[in-house]
KOLKOLFI-328812 format. One record per residue (C-alpha): residue number from 0; residue in one letter; x, y, z. Coordinates in pm, 1 decimal, m for minus. Layout:
+------+------+----------+----------+----------+
! resi ! resn !       xx !       yy !       zz !
+------+------+----------+----------+----------+
!  NUM !    A !        X !        Y !        Z !
...
+------+------+----------+----------+----------+
REM end
This chain:
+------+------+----------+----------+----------+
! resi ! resn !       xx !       yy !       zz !
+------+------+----------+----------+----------+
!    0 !    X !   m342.0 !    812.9 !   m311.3 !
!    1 !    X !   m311.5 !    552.0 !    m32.7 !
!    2 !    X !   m201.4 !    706.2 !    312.7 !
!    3 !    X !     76.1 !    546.0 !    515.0 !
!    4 !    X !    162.3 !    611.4 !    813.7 !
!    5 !    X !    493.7 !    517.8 !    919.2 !
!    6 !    X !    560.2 !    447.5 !   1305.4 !
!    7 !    X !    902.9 !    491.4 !   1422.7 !
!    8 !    X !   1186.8 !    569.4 !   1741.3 !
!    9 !    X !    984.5 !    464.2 !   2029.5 !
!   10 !    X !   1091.0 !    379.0 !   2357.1 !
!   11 !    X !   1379.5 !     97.4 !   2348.0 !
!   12 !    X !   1738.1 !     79.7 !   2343.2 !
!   13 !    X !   1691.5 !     60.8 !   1930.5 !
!   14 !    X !   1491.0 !    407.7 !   1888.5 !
!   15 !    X !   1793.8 !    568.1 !   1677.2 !
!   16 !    X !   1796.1 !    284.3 !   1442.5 !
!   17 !    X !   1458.2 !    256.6 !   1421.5 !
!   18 !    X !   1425.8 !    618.6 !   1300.5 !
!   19 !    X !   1730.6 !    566.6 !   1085.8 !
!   20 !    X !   1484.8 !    267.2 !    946.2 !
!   21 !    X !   1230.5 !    502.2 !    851.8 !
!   22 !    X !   1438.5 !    771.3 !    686.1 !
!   23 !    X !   1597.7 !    486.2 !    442.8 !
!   24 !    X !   1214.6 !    407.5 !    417.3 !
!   25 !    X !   1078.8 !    676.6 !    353.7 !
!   26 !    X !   1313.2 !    866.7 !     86.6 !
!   27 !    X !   1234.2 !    514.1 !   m136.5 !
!   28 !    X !    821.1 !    568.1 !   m109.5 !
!   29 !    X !    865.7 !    951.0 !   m171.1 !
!   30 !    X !   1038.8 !    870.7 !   m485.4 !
!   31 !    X !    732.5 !    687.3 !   m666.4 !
!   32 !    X !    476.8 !    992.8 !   m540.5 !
!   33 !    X !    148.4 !    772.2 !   m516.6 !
!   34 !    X !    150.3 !    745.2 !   m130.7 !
!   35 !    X !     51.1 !   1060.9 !    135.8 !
!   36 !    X !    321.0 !    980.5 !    434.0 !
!   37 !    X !    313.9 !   1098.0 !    781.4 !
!   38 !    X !    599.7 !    946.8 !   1034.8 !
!   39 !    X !    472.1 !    985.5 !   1410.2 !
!   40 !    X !    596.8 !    810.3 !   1718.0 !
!   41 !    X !    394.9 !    641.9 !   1978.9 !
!   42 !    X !    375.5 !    886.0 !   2244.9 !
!   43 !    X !     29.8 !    959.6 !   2455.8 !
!   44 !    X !    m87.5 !   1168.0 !   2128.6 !
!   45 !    X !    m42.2 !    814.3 !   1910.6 !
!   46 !    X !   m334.4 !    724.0 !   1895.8 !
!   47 !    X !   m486.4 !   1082.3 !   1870.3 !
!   48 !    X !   m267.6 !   1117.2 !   1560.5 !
!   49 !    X !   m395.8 !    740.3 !   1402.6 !
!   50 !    X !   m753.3 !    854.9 !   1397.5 !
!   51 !    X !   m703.0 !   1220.9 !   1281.9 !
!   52 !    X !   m517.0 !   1094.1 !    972.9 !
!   53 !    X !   m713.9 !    765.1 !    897.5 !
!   54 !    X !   m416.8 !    562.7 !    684.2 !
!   55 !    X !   m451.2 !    276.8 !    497.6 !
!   56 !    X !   m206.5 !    107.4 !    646.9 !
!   57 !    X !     84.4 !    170.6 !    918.7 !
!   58 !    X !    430.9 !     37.8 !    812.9 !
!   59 !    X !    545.7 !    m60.3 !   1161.0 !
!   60 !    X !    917.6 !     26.2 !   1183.8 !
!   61 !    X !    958.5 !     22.3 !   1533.0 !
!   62 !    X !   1253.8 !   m191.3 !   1673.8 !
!   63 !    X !   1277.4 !   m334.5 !   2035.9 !
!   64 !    X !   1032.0 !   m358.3 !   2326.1 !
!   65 !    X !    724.2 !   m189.3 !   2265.3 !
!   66 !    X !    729.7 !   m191.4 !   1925.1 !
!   67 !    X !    764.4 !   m554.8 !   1777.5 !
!   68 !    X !    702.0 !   m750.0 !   2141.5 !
!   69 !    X !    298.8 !   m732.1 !   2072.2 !
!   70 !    X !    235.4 !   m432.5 !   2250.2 !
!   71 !    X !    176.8 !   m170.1 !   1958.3 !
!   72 !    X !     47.1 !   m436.8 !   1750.1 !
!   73 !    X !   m230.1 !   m468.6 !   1981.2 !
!   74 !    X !   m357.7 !   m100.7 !   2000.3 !
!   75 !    X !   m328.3 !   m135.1 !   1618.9 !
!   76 !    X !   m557.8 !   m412.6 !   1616.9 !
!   77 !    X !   m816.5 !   m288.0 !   1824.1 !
!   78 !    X !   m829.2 !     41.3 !   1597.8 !
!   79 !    X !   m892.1 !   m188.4 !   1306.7 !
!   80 !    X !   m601.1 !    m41.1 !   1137.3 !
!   81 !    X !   m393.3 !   m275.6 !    861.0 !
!   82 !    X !    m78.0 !   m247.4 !    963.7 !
!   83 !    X !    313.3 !   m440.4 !    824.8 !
!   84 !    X !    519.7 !   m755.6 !    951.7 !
!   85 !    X !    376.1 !   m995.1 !   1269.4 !
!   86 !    X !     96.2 !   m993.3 !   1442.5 !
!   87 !    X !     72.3 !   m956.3 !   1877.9 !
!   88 !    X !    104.5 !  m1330.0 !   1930.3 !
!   89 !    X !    375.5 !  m1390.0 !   1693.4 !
!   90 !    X !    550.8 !  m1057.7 !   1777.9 !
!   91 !    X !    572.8 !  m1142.5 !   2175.5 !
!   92 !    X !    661.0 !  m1517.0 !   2142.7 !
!   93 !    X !    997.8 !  m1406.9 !   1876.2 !
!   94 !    X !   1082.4 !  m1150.3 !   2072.9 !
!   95 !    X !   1106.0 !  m1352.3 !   2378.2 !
!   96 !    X !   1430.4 !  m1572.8 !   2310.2 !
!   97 !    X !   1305.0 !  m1814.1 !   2573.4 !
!   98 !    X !    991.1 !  m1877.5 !   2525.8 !
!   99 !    X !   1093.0 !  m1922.4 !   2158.0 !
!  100 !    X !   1401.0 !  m2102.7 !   2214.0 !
!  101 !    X !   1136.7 !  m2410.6 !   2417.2 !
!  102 !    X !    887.6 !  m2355.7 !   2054.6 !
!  103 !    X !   1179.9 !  m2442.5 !   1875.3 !
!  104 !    X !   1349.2 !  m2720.6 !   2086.8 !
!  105 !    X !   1008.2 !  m2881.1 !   2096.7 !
!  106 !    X !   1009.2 !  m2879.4 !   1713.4 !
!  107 !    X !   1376.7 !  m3025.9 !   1693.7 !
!  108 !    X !   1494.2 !  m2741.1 !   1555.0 !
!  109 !    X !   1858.6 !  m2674.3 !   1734.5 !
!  110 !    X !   1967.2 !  m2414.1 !   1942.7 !
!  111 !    X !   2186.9 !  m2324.0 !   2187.4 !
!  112 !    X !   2130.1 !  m2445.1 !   2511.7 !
!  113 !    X !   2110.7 !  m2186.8 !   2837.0 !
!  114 !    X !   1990.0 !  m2132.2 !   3162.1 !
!  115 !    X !   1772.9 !  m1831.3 !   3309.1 !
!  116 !    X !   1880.8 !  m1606.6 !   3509.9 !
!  117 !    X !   1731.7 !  m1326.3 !   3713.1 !
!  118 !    X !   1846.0 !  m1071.1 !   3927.7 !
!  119 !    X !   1531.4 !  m1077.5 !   4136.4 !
!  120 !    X !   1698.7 !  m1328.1 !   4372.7 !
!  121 !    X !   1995.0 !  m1292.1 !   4508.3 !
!  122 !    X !   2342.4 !  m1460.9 !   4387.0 !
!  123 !    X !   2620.7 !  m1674.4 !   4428.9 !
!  124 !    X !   2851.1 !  m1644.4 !   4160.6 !
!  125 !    X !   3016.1 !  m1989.6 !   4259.7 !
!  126 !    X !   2701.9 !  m2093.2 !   4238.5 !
!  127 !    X !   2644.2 !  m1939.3 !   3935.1 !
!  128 !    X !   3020.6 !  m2102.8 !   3772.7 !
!  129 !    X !   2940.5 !  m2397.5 !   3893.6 !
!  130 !    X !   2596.9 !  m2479.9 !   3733.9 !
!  131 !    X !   2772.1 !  m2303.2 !   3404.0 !
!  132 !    X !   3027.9 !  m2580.1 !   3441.8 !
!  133 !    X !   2835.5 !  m2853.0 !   3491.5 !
!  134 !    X !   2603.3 !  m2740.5 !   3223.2 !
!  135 !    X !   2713.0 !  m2567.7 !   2984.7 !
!  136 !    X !   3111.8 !  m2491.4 !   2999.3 !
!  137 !    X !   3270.2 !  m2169.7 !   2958.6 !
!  138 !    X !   3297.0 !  m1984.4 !   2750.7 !
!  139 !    X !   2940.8 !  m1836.3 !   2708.7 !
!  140 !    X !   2704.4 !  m1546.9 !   2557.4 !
!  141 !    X !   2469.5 !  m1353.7 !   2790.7 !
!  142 !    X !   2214.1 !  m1190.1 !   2667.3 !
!  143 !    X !   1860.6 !   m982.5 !   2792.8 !
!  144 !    X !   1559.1 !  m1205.6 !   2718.7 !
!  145 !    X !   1327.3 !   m951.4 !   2504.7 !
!  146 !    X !   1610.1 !   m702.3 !   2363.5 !
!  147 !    X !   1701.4 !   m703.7 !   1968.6 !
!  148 !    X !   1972.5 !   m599.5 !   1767.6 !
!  149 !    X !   2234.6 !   m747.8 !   1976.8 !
!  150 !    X !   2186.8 !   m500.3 !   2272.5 !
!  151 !    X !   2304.8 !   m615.7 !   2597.5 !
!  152 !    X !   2507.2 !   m906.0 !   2428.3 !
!  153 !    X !   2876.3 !  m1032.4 !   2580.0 !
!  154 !    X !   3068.0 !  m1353.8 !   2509.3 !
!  155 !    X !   3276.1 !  m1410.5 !   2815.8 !
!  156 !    X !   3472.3 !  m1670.0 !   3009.3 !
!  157 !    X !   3462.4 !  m1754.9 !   3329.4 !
!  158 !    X !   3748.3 !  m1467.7 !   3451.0 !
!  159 !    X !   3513.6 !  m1201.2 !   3289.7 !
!  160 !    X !   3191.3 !  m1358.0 !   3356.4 !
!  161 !    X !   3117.0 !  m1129.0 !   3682.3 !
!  162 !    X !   3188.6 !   m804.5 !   3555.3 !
!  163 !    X !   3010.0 !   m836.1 !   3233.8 !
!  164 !    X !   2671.1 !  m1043.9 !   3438.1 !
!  165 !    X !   2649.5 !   m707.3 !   3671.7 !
!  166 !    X !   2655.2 !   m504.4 !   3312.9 !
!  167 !    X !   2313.6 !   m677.8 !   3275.4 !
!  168 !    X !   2173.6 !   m587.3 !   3622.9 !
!  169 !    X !   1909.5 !   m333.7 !   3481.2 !
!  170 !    X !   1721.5 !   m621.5 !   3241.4 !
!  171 !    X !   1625.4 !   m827.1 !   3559.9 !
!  172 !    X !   1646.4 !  m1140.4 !   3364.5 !
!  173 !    X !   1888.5 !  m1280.6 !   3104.5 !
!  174 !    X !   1956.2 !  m1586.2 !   2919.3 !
!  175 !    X !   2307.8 !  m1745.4 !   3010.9 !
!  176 !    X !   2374.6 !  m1935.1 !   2642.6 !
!  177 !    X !   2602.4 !  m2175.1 !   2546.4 !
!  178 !    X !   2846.5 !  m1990.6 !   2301.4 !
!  179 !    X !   2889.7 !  m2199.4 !   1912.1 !
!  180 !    X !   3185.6 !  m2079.2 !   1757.7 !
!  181 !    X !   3128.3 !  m2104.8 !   1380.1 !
!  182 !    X !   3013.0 !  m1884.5 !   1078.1 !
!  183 !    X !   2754.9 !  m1610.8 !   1119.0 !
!  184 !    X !   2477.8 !  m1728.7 !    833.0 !
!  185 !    X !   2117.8 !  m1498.1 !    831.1 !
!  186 !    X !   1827.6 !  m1601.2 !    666.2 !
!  187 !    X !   1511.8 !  m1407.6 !    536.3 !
!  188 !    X !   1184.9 !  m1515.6 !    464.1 !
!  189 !    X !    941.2 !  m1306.1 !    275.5 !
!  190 !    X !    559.8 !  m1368.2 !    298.7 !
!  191 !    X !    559.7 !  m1725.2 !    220.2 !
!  192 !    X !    922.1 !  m1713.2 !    m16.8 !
!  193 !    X !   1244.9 !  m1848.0 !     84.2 !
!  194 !    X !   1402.6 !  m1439.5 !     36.4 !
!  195 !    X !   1763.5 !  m1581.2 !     33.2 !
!  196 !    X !   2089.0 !  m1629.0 !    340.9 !
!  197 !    X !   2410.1 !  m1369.4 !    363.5 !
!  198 !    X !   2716.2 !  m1469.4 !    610.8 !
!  199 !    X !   2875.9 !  m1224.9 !    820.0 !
!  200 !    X !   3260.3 !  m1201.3 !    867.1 !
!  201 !    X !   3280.2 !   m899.4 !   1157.3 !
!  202 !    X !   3645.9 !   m802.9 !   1228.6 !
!  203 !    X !   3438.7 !   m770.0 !   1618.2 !
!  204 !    X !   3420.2 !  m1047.5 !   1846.3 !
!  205 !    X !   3052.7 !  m1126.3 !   1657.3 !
!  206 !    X !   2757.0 !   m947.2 !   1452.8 !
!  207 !    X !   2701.4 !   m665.9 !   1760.9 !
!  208 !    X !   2533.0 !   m349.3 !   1817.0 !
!  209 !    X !   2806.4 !   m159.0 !   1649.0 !
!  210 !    X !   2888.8 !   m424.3 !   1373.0 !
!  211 !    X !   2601.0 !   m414.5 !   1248.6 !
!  212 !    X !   2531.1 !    m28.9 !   1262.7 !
!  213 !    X !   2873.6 !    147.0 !   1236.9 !
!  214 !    X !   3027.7 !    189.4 !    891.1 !
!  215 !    X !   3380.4 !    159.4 !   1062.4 !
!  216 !    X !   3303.2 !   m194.9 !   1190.9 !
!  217 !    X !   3416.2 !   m319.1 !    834.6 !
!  218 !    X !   3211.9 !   m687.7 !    896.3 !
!  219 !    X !   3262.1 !   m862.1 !    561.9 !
!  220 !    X !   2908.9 !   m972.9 !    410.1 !
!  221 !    X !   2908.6 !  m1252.8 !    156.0 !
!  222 !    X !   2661.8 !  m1345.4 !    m43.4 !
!  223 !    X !   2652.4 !  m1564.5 !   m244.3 !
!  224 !    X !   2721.0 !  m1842.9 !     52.6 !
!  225 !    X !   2971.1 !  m2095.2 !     27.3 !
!  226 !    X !   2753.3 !  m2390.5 !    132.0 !
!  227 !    X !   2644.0 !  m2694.3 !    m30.7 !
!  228 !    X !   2368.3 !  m2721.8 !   m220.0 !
!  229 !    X !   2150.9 !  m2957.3 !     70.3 !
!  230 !    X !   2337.9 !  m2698.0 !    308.3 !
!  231 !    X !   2207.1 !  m2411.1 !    180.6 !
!  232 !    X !   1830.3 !  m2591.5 !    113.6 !
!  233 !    X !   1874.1 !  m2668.2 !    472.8 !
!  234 !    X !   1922.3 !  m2349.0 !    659.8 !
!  235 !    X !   1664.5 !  m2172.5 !    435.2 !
!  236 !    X !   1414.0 !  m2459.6 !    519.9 !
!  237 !    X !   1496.2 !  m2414.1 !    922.8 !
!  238 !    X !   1443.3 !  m2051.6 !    861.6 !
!  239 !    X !   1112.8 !  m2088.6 !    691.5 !
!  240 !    X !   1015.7 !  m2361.9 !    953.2 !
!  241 !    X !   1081.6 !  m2101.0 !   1197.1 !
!  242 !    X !    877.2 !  m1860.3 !   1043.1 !
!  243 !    X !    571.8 !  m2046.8 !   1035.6 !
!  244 !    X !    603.6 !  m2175.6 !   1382.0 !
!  245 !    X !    527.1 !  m1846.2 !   1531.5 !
!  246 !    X !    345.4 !  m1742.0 !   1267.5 !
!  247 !    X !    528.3 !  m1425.8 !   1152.1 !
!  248 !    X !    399.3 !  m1224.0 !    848.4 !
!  249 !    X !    616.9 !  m1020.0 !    594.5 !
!  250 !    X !    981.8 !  m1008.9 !    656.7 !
!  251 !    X !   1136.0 !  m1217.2 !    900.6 !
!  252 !    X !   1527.0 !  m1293.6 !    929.3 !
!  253 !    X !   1654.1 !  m1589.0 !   1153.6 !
!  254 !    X !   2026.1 !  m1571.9 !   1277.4 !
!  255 !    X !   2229.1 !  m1877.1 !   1287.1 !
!  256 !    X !   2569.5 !  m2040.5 !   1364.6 !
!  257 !    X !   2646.7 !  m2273.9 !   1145.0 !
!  258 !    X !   2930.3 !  m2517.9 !   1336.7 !
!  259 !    X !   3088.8 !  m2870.9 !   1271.3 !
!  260 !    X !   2784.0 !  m2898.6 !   1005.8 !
!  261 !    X !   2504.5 !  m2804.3 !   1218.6 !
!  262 !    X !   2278.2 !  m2511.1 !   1205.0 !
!  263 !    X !   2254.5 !  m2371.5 !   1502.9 !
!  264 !    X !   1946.3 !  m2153.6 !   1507.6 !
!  265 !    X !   2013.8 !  m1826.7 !   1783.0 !
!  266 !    X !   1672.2 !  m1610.0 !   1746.2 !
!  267 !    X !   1403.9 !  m1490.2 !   1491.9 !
!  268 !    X !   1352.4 !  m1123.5 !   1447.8 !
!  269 !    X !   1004.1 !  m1007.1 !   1324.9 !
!  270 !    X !   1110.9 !   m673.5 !   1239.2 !
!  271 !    X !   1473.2 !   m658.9 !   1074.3 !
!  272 !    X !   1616.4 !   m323.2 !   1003.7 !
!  273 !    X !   1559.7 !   m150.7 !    676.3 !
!  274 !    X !   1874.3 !     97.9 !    652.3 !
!  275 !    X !   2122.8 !    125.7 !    412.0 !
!  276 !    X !   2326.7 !   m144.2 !    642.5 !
!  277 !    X !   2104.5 !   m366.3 !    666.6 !
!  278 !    X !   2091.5 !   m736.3 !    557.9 !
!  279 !    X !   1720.6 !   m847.1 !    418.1 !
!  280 !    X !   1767.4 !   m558.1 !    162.6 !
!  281 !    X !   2131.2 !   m634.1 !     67.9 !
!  282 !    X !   1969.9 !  m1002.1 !     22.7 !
!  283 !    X !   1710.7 !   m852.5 !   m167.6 !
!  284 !    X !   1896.2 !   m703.7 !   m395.4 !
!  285 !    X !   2098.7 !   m984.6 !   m506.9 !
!  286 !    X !   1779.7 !  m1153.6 !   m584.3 !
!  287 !    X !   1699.3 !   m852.2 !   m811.0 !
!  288 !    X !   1455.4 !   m700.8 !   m579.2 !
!  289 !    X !   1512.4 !   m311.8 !   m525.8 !
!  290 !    X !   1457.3 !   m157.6 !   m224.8 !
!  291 !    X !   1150.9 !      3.9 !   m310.8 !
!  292 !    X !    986.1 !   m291.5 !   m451.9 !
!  293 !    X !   1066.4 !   m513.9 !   m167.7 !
!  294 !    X !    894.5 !   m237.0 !    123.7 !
!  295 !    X !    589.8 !   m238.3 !   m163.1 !
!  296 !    X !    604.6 !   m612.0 !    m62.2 !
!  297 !    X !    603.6 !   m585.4 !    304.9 !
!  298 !    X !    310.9 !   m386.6 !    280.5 !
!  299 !    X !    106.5 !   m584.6 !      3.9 !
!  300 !    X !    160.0 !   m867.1 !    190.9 !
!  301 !    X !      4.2 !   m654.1 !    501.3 !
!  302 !    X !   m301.1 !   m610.0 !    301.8 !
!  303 !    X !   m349.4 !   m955.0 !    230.2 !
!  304 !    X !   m329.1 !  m1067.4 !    591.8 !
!  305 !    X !   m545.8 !   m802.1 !    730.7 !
+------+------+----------+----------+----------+
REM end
């Protein structure tokens, strides 16, 4: 009986989906009864914990900083421990949306443009207006620079832009983003497979924190795609392209705009949720891969790159 353990909760903003992650995981591997499971999080007794119980592998599910940025990846590395989805060089370059934002301008694949800021120095918000204007124009989407799962995210216009930049104060530095209007199209890639795309209809502004965790959101998810057959080649190719780049392993899912016939590609995640609202399983599924056989997946394909 192979022992797993899962890792889960953690320290960021995404610890209650993260745990949420691992219950959806979990109640799938206890139903086939040929693994030994313990779920731990990585506190000061992680590591403690890792050695006492010896698994065969850790199924990461951790979410956010800390947990798919490179940083528990290492410590699992250097206890020699297999463990699911991308490695500490992969993991700290997607979860940095600038650094991978320049990896995939320099590879022409597109995406929106921006400009850094940080709250170390201090600001003019004319200043701040002006350079938007010249640059990019109003209206625009501000986001944290190594957050997931939409936390920290506003679309504003120039009459809101203050109040929602000082909502930001505590990340130190953002991304100011040109905002695409468009459809919401997400794309998974599995190992080395081409998993499949869903578009996202959310009766929010966009695909937020609470669309995509809150049953009341009601965001419409279609799948199949209405897209053209080179269309829908297209965005899966840019996805896998993506994939590669930084070198991800198992399950990745790229989010994308998709706007007067252009893919707009916005970031990569490494470590997609797994609950029962979540998107690379409800892809999965319509490709007639269960649940259960698609985490068996993420952590054969562990194995193999270990």
């Amino acid at each position: 009986m192979d022992k797993i353990l899962i890792l889960a909760g953690g320290y960021s903003n995404e610890r209650e989906i993260s745990l949420i992650t691992a219950k959806s995981v979990i109640n799938e591997l206890k139903k086939i009864k040929k693994y030994k499971l313990l779920l731990i999080e990585p506190d000061g007794n992680f590591v403690k914990k890792l050695r006492k119980f010896k698994p065969n592998l850790v199924l990461n599910l951790l979410h956010g900083r800390y947990g798919e940025d490179g940083y528990i990846q290492s410590i699992l590395e250097s206890e020699k421990i297999r463990y699911s989805h991308s490695g500490v060089l992969s993991s700290s370059l997607a979860i940095d949306k600038e650094i991978s934002k320049k990896i995939f301008t320099k590879n022409n694949i597109l995406t929106p443009p921006y400009i850094k800021f940080s709250f170390k120095n201090d600001f003019n918000v004319k200043s701040i207006t002006d350079k938007i204007d010249k640059k990019l124009k109003f209206p625009v989407v501000l986001k944290p620079i190594n957050e997931g799962s939409s936390v920290g995210v506003y679309i504003c216009n120039k009459k809101n832009f203050t109040s929602d930049l000082i909502k930001l104060k505590k990340f130190k530095d953002i991304l100011i983003e040109k905002y695409i209007p468009g459809r919401e199209i997400q794309a998974a890639i599995l190992g080395k497979k081409k998993l499949g795309i869903i578009e996202l209809k959310p009766k929010r502004k966009f695909y937020d924190y609470k669309a995509k965790y809150s049953a009341n959101a009601k965001t419409e998810h279609i799948i199949p795609v209405n897209l053209s057959l080179k269309n829908f080649n297209k965005v899966n190719s840019i996805a896998m392209k993506a994939h590669k780049l930084l070198k991800c392993r198992g399950v990745s899912r790229s989010d994308f705009r998709f706007y007067n016939n252009k893919f707009y590609l916005l970031e990569l995640n490494t470590q997609p949720g797994m609950t029962s609202l979540s998107l690379v399983p409800e892809i999965a599924k319509y490709k007639n891969i269960s649940f259960i056989e698609l985490i068996e997946e993420i952590m054969r394909d562990a194995s193999i790159n270990k």
